[in-house]
N, C-alpha and C positions, 0 to 999 in steps of 0.2 A: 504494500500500500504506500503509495507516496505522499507526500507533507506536502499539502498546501504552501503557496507562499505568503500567506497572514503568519500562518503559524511559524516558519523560516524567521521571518522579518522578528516576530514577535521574541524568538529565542536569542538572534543578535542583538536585538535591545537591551535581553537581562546581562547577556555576558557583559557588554559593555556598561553598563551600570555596576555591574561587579567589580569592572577594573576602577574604576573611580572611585569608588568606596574602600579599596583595598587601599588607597595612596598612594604616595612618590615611591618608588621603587630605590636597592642599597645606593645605587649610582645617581640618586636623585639627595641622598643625603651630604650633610656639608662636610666641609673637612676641617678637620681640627684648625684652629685658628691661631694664629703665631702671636707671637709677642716679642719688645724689643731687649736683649740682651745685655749682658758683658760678659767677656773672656775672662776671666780669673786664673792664675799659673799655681800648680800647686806641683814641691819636690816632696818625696817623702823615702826614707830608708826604710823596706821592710821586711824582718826578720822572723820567717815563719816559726810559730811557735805549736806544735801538737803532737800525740800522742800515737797517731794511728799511722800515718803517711810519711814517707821523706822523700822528699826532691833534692833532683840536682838544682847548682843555682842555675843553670840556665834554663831547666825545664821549668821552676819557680817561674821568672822570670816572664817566659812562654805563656804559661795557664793567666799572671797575672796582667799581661797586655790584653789578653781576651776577652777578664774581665773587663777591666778599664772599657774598650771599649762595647760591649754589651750593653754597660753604665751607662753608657751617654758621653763619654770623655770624647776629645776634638780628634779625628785621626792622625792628626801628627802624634799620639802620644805613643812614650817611650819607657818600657819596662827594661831594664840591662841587670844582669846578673852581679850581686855584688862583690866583694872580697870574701872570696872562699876556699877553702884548703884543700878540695877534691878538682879535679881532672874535670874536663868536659863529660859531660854524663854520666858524672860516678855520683849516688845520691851522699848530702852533705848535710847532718844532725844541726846543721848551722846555716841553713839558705839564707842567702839574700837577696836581695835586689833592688835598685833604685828608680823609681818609679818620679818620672817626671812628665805633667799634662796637666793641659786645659779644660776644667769644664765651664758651661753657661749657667750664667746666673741673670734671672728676671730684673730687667732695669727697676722693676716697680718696689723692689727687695730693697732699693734702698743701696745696691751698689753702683759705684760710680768709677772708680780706679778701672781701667782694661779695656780692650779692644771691644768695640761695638760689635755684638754679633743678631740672629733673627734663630729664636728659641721658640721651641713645639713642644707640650708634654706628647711624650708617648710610653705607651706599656712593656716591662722588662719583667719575663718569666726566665727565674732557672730552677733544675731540677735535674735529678740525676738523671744522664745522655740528651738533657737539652740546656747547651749544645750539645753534640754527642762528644766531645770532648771531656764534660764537664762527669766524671762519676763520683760513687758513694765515697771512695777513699779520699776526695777534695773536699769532702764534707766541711772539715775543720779549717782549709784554706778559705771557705765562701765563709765561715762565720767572721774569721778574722780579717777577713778583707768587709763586710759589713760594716763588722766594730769599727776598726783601724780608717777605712778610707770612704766608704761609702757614704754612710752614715755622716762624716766630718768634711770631707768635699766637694759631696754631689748636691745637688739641690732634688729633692725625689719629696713624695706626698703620697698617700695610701699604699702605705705598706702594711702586706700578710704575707708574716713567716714563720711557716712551720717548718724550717729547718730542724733536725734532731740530731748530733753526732754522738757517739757511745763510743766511750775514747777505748783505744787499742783492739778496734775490732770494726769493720764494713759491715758485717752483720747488722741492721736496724739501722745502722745510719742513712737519714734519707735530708737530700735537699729540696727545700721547699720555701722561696723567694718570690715575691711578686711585689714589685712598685711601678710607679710612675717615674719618670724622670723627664727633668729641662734637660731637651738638648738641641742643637742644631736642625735647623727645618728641612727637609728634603730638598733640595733645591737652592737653598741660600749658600749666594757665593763664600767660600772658604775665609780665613782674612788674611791681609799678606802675610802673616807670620804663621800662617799653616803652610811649611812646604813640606811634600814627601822626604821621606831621609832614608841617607846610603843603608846598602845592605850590614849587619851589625857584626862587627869581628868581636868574637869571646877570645878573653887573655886571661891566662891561669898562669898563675907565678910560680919558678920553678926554683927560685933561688931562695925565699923564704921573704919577701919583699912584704912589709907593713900594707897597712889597708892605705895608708897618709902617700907611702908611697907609691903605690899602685894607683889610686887616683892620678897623682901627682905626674905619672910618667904616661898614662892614657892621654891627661891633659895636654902635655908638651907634645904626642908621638900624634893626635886628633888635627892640633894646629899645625904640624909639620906635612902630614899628609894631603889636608887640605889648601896648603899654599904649593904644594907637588901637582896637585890636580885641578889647581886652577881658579878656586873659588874662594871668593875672600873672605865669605862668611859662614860658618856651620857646614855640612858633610854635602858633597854635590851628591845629583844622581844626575838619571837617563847613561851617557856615555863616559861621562867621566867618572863615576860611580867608581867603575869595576880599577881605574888606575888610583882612586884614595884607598878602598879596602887594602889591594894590593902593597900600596905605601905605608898604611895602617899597621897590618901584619909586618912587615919588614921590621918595623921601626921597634914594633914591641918586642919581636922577636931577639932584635937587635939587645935590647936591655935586660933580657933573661925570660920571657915569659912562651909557654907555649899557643898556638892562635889557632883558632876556625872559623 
């Protein structure tokens, strides 16, 4: 039996009245709304401290760039392994690493000191394999990086954590992190003082050189490599990159220490 065309007509009327009642569809909704910024610099030396896990310092080092930028920190930031007494990848009861980056703070906050930047809250979940990097045994590095840096240099707002660590043991240890964070808008230009930075050379001391000095000689061997390759200021990249690492390593190697 065929449908009249009253009754056809009649049944595209309701659909179409359906869509209308139903609303804007997700692609009709707004998008998070920016706000105007400041850059704030923050160094920090950080010294993992826990029971269950040990990193090397450069694997430290590694998970804690990840964090940082997960957080919201500026991409220029820099996690580097600090003065530690084990080898490249050998784990060290004494990680460190020094942790130097940007985050944005709400001009409305009341900061005024730093580079103007254009800041968007958006949502940061971690949890054990998200990232999949991130497992049960960093348990105790997410909390201390919480306490230590999150917490005192990010700008974040509704936070639920059910983090739980059960020291000297993965079993029951679960992460469970959720905030918001200020950070940079999708799309807003970088500001001149975010440049990419050269690939990072590790230098482990092999002559028994202080922490004062090993700074000390990165410092001198940093400025030497980068006046070798050309650039007047901080680490080139693109093509000259690969001639500072190269000078970098030389230089350190040159004063006792081993490189990668």
């Amino acid at each position: 039996m065929r449908a009249s065309p009253k009754l056809l007509i009649a049944c595209l009327a309701s659909a179409c009245a359906a869509l209308v009642v139903a609303g804007p569809s997700l692609a009709d909704e707004p998008a998070a709304s920016t706000e105007a910024g400041v850059w704030q610099k923050h160094e920090y030396s950080f010294e993992f401290m826990g029971f269950t896990s040990t990193y090397s310092c450069d694997g430290l080092a590694d998970q804690l760039q990840r964090l940082l930028l997960l957080a919201g920190a500026r991409a220029d930031a820099k996690a580097r392994p600090g003065a530690c007494a084990s080898p490249y990848g050998r784990p060290d009861r004494f990680a460190r690493a020094t942790l130097v980056f940007y985050t944005l703070v709400p001009s409305a906050a009341g900061a005024k000191d730093g580079e103007p930047g254009v800041g968007q809250w958006r949502p940061v979940a971690l949890s054990n394999r998200n990232p999949v990097e991130l497992q049960s045994g960093d348990c105790e590095l997410v909390e201390q990086f919480r306490d230590s840096v999150l917490k005192k240099m990010f700008t974040i707002r509704n936070v639920v954590d059910r983090t739980t660590c059960v020291p000297h043991q993965e079993s029951g240890s679960d992460i469970g992190l959720r905030f918001e964070t200020f950070a940079q808008a999708p799309g807003a230009p970088p500001p001149a003082a975010a440049r990419p930075t050269a690939p990072r050379v590790f230098a482990y001391p092999k002559q028994g050189q202080s922490a004062s000095q090993q700074a000390k000689d990165r410092a001198e061997c940093e400025a030497s490599a980068a006046a070798q390759a050309g650039a007047n200021t901080g680490a080139p990249t693109g093509a000259a990159a690969s001639a500072y690492t190269s000078a970098l390593a030389a230089c350190l190697e040159g004063r006792g220490y081993s490189t990668r």
